[in-house]
Structure formats: C-alpha cells, structure tokens
TORNUPA-626780 format. One line per field, with one value per residue (C-alpha): x, y, z; residue in three letters. Coordinates in Angstrom, 1 decimal, padded with zeros to 4 digits. Layout:
<pts>
c1 = (X	...)
c2 = (Y	...)
c3 = (Z	...)
type = (Ala	...)
</pts>
This chain:
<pts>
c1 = (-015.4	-014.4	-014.2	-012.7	-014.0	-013.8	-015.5	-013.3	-010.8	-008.3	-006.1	-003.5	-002.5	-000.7	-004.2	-004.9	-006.6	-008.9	-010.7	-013.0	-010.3	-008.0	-010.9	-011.6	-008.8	-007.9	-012.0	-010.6	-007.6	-005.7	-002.0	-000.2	003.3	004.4	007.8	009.5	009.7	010.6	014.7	016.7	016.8	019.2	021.4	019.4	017.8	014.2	013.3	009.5	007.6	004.1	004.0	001.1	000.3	-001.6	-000.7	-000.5	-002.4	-000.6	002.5	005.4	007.0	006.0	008.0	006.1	005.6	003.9	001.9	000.7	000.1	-001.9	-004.2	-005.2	-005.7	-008.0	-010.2	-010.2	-011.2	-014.1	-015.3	-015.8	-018.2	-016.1	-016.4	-013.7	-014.5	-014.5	-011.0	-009.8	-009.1	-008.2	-004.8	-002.5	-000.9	001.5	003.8	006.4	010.0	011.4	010.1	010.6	013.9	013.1	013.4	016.6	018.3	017.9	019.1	022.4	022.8	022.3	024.5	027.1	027.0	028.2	031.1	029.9	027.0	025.5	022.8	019.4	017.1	014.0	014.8	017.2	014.0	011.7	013.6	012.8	009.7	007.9	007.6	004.3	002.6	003.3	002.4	-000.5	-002.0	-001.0	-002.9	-005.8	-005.8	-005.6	-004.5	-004.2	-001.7	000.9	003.3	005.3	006.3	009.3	008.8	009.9	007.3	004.4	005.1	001.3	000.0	001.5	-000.2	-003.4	-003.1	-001.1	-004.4	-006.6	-005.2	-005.4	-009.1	-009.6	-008.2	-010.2	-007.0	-009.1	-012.3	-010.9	-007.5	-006.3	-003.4	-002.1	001.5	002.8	005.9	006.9	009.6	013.2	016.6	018.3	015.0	015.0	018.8	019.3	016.6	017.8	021.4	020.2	018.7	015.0	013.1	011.3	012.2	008.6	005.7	005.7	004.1	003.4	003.3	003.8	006.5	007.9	008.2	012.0	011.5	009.3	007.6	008.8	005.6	004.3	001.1	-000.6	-003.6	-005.3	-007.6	-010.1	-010.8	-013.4	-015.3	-018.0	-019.8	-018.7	-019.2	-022.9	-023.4	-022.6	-024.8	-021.3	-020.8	-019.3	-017.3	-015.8	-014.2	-010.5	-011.4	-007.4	-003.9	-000.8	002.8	005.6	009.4	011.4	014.5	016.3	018.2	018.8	017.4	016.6	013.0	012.8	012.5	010.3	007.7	007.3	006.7	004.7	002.5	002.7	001.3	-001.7	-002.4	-002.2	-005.0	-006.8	-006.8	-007.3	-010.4	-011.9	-011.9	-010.6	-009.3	-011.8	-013.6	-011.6	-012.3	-009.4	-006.0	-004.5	-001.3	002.0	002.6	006.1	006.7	010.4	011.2	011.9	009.3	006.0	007.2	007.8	004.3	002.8	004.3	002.8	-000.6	-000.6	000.2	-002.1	-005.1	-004.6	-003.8	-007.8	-010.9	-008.2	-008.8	-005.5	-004.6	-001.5	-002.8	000.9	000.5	-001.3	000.2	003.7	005.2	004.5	007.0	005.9	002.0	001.9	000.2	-002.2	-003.3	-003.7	-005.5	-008.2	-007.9	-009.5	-011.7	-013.3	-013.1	-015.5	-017.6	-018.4	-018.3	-015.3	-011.8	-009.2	-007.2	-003.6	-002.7	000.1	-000.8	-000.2	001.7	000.8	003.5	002.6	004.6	001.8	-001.0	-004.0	-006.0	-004.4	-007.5	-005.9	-006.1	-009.8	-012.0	-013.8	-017.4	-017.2	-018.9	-017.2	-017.5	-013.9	-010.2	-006.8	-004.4	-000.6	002.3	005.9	008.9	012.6	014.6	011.0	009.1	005.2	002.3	-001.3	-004.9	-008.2	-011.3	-015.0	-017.6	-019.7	-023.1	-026.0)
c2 = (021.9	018.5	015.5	012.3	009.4	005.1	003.1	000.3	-002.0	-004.5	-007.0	-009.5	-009.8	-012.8	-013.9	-014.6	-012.9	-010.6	-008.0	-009.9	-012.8	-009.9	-008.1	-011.8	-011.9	-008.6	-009.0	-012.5	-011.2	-014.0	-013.9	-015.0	-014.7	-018.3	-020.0	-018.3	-020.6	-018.1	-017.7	-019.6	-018.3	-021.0	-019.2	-015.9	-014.3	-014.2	-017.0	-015.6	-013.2	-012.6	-013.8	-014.3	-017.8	-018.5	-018.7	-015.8	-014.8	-013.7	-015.1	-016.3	-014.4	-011.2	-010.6	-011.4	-007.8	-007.0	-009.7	-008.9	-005.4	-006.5	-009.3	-006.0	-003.8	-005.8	-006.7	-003.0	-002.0	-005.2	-003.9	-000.1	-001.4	000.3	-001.1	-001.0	001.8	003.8	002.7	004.5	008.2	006.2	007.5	005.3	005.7	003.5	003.2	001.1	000.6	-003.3	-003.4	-006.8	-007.4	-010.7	-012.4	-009.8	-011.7	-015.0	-014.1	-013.0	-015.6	-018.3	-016.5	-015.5	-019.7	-019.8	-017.9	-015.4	-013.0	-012.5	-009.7	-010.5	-007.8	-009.0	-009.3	-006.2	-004.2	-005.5	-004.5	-000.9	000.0	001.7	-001.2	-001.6	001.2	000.1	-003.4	-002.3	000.1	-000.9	-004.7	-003.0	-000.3	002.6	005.6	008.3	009.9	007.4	008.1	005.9	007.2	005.9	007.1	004.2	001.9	005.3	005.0	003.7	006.2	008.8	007.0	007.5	011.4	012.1	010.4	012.7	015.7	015.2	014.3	017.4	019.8	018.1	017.1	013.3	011.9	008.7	007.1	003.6	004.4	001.9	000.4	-003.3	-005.3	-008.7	-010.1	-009.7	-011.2	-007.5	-006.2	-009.2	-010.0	-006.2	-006.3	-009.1	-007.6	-004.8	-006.6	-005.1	-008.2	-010.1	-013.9	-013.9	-012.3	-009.1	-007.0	-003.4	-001.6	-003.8	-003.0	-006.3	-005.8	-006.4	-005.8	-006.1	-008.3	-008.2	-009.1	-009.2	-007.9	-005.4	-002.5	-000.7	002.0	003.7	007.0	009.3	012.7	012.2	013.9	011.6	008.5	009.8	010.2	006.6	005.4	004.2	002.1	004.4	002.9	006.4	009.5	010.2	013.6	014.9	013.7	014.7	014.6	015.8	015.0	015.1	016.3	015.1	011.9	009.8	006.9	007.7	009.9	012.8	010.7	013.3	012.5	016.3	015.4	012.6	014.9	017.6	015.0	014.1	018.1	018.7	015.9	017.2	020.8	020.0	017.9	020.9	018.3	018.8	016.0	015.6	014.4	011.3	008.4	005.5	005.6	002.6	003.4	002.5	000.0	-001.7	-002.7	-001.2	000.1	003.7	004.0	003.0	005.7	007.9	007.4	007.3	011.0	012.2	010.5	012.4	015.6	015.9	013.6	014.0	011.0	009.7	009.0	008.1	004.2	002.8	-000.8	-001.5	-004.4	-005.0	-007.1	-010.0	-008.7	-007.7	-004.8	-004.7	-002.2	-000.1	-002.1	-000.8	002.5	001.0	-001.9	000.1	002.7	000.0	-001.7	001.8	002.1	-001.1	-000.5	002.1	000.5	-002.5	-000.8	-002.8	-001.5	-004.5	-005.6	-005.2	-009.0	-010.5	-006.9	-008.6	-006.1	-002.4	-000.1	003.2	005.2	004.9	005.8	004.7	002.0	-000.3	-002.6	-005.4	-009.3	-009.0	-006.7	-004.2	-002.9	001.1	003.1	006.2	008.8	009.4	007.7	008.5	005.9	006.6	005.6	007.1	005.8	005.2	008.8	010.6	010.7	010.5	010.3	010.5	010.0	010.8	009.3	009.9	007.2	007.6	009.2	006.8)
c3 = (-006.7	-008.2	-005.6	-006.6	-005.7	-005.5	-008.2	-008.5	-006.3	-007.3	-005.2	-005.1	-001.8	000.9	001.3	-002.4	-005.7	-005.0	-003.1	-001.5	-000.3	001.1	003.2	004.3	006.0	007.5	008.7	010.3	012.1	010.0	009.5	006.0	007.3	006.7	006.0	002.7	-000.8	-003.0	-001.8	-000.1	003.5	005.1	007.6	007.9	010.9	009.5	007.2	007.3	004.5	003.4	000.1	-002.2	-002.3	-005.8	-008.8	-010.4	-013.7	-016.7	-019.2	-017.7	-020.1	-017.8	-014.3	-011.3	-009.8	-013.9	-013.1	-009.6	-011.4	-014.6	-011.9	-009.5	-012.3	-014.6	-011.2	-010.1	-013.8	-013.9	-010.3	-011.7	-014.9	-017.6	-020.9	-023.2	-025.3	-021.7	-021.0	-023.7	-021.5	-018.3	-016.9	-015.3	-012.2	-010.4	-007.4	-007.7	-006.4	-007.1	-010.8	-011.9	-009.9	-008.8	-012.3	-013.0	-009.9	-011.1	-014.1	-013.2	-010.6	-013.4	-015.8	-012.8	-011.9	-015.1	-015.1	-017.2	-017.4	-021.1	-021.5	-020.8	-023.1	-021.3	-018.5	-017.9	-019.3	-017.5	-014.1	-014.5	-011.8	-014.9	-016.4	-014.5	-015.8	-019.2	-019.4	-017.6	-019.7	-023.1	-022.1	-021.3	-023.4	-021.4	-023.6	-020.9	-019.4	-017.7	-014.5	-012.5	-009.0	-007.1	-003.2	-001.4	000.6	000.5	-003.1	-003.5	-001.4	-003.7	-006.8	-005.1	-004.1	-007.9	-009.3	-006.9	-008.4	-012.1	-011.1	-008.3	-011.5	-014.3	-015.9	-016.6	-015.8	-014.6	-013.2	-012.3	-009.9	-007.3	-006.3	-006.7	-005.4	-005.3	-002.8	-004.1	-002.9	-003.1	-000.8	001.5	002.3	002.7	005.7	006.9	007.2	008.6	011.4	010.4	010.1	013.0	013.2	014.3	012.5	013.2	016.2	015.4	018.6	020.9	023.2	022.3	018.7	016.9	013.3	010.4	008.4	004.4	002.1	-001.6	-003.3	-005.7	-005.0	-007.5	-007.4	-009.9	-009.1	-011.0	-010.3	-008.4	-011.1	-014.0	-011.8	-011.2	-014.6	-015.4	-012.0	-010.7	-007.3	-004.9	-001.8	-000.9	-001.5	-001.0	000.2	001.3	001.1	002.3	001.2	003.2	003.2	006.0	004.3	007.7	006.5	003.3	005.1	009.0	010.0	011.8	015.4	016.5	013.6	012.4	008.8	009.6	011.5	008.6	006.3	008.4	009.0	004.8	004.3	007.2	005.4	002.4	003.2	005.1	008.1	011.9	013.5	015.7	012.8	011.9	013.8	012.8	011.4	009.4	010.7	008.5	011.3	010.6	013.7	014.5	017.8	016.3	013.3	015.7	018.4	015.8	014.0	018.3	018.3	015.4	016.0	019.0	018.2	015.5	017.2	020.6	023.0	023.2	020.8	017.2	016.5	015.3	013.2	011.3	009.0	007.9	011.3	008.7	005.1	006.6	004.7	000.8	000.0	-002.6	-002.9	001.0	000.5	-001.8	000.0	003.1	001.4	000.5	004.2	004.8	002.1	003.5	006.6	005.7	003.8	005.9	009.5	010.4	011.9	011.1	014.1	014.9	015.6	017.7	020.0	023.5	025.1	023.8	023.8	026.4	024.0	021.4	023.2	021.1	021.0	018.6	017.7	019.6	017.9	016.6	014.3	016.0	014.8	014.2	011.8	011.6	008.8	007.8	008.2	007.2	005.9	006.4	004.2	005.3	003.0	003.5	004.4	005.9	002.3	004.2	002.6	004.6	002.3	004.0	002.6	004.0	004.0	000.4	000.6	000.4)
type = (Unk	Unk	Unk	Unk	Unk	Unk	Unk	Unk	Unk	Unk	Unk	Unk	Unk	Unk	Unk	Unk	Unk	Unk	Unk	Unk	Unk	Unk	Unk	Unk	Unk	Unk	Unk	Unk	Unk	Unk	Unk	Unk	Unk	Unk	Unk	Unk	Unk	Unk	Unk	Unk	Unk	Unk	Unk	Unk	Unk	Unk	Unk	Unk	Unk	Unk	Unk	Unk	Unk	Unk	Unk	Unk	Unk	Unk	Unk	Unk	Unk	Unk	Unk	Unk	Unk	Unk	Unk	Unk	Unk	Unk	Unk	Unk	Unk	Unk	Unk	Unk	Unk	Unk	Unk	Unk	Unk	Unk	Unk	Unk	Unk	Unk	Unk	Unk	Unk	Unk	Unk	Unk	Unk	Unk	Unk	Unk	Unk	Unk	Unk	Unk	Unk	Unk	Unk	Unk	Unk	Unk	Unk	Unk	Unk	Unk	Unk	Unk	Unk	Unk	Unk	Unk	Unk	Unk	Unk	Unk	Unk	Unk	Unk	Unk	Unk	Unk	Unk	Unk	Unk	Unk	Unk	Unk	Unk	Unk	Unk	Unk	Unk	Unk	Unk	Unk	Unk	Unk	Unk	Unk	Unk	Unk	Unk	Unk	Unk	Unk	Unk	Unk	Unk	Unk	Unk	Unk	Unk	Unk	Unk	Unk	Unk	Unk	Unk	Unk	Unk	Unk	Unk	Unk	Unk	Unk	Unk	Unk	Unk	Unk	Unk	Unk	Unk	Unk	Unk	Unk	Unk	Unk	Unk	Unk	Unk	Unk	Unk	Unk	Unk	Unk	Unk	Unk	Unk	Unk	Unk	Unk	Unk	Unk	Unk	Unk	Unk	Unk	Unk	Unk	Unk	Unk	Unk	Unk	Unk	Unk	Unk	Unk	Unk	Unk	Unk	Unk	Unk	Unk	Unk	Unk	Unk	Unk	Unk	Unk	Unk	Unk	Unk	Unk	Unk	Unk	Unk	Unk	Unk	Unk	Unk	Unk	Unk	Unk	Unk	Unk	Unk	Unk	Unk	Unk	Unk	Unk	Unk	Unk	Unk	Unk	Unk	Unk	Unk	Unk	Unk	Unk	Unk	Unk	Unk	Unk	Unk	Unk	Unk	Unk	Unk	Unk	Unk	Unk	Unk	Unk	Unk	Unk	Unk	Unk	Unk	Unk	Unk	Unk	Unk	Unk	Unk	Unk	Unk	Unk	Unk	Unk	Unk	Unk	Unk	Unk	Unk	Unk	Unk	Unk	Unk	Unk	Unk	Unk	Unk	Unk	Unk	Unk	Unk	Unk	Unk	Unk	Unk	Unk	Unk	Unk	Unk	Unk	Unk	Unk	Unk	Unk	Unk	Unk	Unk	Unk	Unk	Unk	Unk	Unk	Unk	Unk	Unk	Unk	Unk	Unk	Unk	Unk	Unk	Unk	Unk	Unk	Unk	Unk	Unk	Unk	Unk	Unk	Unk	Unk	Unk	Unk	Unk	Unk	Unk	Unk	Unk	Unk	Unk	Unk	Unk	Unk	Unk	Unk	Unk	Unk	Unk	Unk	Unk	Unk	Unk	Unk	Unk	Unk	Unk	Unk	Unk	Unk	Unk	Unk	Unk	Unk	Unk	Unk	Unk	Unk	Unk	Unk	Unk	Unk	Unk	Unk	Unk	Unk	Unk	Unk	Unk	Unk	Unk	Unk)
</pts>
C-alpha cells in the first residue's frame, strides 16, 4: 500500500509570506480582518476582508492570485529540499475559482470609464482559474502532469485529495497541489448583496454570528510516497491518510440543511483511512460563520462524532474565508496543528451556539496532542470535501 505523505508547506496568507508567519498567528489567536484598501467599499454593509498585507513577490506583469500562487509554491518546494533536477516529474495540482479576476475588473472598468472597452490579451487570459497551474509549473519547471480544479471554496481541499490519489496509485512520486484566491470586486460586492458578510469580523459558531468574513491567500502542499520521501531522508510533518468528496446534488447553491453530504464526506475519509471516529481527536471545521452553514456543519459533526470528545476551530475566525485557498490553508492549519501539539482557537467565540455542540476552542490555543484530524472544506451548492491526516511517525 502506497501512503502519501507532507514534505513541504507553502503560504501566503492575511498574516504575511510564509509558513511560519501564518502558524504565528493562528498559534496567537490574532485576527487580520482589518479595514479593506483594495476596492472601494463606500456605501456597503461590510467594508472588512482579510487581505494579505505585503507585498507580494513576482512581476507585476503577473495577476495577483498567479502571484500569491508562484510565492506559496516556490516556499512549499524550498521547504521539501528538492533540487531542480527533482522537480522535473513533480505534478501540479491546483484549486482555484477567481483566477486573476481582480486585474480583469480593473481593466474593464478603466476601459468602460472610457466609453469603450478594447481587448485586453493579457489580461482576458490571465482571468482563467488555470492560469495558476501554468504559471506555476512552467516558472519552476515542473514537467508533470497539470490539473486545475474548479469546486468552489473546497476547491483546495480537492487539490489535496486529487494529488493523494495519483500518489496512493503510483501515478507520480511527487505533487505540488494547493488552491489560491485573491479578493475580487465580482466575489466581494456579490457577498455583500447577498447580505453574507459580517460588518464585524466574523464569529463562527457563535450564536451571534451574521455572516462571513471574505479573505485572500495561497496554500501549497508537497505530497510524496512515504517510500520515495524515505528514500531521499525527507522531513515528514504528516500523512494525509483519507479524504472525502461528496456532492449534495440538492441545490445549485443551497446545502442539504440537514448536512447529509457533509457527514458522507467525513465517513469516506474515515474509511478510507481504516480509522473510526473515535480515533480523531479535532476538526478544523469550514467555519463561515452563517446562521445555516455552522448548524449544518454542528449536524454533521455530530452524527458522525458524536456530541462529546471531537475538538473543533474554524481558523477562518482570523483569515476569514479564502475562497478557493480555503481548503488548502486549513488543510495546513491541521497539518500544524499536529505537528506542534497546538489546536488554533476559534476567536470572537463569546457566546457558543448549543446547536453546535462541540467545544469550539474558544479565543485562545489549546495544547492537545492528538494522533489524527480531519480538515473540512464544503463549497457553494453542497460540493464537501473532508482530508484526514495522522500525526508523522517519529
């Protein structure tokens, strides 16, 4: 049996470049929803977002979100110790949804300003969400196989179980798979309309919550077979030992409100991991902080967990909601959590919800060292996606 396992991490998150600055904060319990400066917000509900607040590496010549992409990927590829002539087999990997829409949109609303709207080669190309995968792995030299999936905000979570397979069936040796998204006037007026977003940072699970935070950022994973990474005396932080992807198939945008594919998900990774529940010890829940999506993700906790002994965190409490770099950041929020003993808190938690009856990891990191966690990612219209890692062998 081939396991796949963690050799390298990447990051660009609201906290800053890098992997160590993003577990930094989560460890902290800080929050980076501040004030937006990327659009103009005047007159809307929420004027608040997560966005990443450095400059970020790469030619202006690239879209943000490529850029966000290319920053994770080179650190997640300098963390695993593969030399170039070992990047040649790497597969690729990404999750992606916005693509480099936020330049597209300035773009037309300069030319629109103008009364008239002249095509843009670059940046009507650099739009499309597979753009990522290609700037990524023709910079870096990555000659494998290349996918781009499109599953709303689990759309890094499915990266990271996609990658798990064409390890688990000795398709490749090695993947870089993650999800990136940057903040976009189409993602964050549409929100806003909809009445989604908090004018507060967001409070997942509380009973107080009103809506989401909207946020910015970039994951990346390398995954290997345990056997390969051995072979190469490798770092291991863990093993993504399950995964699993359901679709609701109730409603183009709504969940089932009962949480029944949610709960499928979590049961797929638990059997394919040859785990039982009893044996996982913290969720990073997908956390968004809507009335209906936290009692929906409360329902399926329980019905797969049980109502007692299941530590739960939604770290979108101090990132907000990364859209399609969610799954992938959360993934690694577990990964660490993992690797350092540390369950991240769920802050602005001052009144718990009794519909989610877990405990939610309230304002501050908790020390836990627990074996194995699950990390859930559920998308626009019920597309869920749950990966299980277990602590690496020492």
């Amino acid at each position: 049996m081939i396991r796949a396992v963690v050799t390298g991490l990447g990051a660009v998150t609201p906290f800053g470049l890098g992997v160590k600055t993003y577990w930094n904060g989560l460890a902290a319990g800080l929050c980076a929803i501040r004030p937006v400066t990327l659009l103009d917000t005047q007159g809307l509900r929420c004027r608040l977002a997560a966005e990443v607040p450095e400059v970020i590496p790469g030619s202006r010549r690239r879209s943000r979100a490529d850029r966000l992409a290319l920053a994770a990927a080179v650190e997640a590829l300098e963390d695993a110790h593969l030399e170039r002539a070992e990047r040649a087999e790497v597969a690729v990997v990404v999750g992606a949804v916005g693509g480099g829409m936020f330049e597209a949109e300035e773009w037309y609303w300069r030319e629109a300003g103008r009364g008239a709207v002249e095509p843009d080669r670059r940046a009507l190309g650099a739009v499309l969400p597979w753009s990522h995968a290609e700037v990524v792995a023709n910079a870096l030299g990555l000659y494998g196989p290349r996918e781009t999936l499109t599953t709303a905000c689990s759309s890094g979570a499915a990266a990271l179980a996609v990658a798990s397979e064409l390890v688990t069936t000795g398709m490749v040796d090695l993947v870089l798979a993650g999800g990136v998204d940057a903040i976009t006037r189409i993602c964050y007026l549409g929100f806003n309309a909809l009445k989604l977003l908090d004018p507060e940072p967001c409070r997942p699970f509380d009973r107080e919550r009103r809506g989401m935070s909207i946020g910015e950022g970039a994951g990346f994973f390398v995954l290997e077979s345990a056997e390969h990474a051995a072979a190469r005396g490798a770092r291991v932080y863990a093993e993504l030992a399950g995964y699993g992807m359901t679709s609701d198939a109730y409603h183009v945008t709504s969940p089932d409100p009962e949480g029944r594919g949610m709960a499928r998900a979590m049961v797929e990774a638990l059997t394919r991991s040859g785990l039982n529940a009893a044996d996982v010890g913290y969720a990073n829940a997908h956390g968004t902080a809507t009335p209906q999506n936290d009692r929906m993700e409360g329902l399926a906790l329980r019905a797969v967990f049980g109502a007692e002994g299941l530590l739960v965190s939604s770290t979108k409490s101090m990132i907000g909601h990364t859209m399609a770099a969610a799954g992938s950041l959360e993934a690694m929020a577990t990964v660490l959590a993992l690797v350092h003993d540390v369950i991240p808190p769920t802050v602005h938690l001052d009144s718990p919800d009794p519909e989610v009856a877990f405990d939610c990891v309230p304002h501050r990191a908790r020390h836990a060292a627990i074996e194995h966690a699950i990390s859930n990612s559920f998308g626009f219209g019920g597309q869920n996606v749950t990966l299980l890692f277990r602590r690496a062998c020492t």
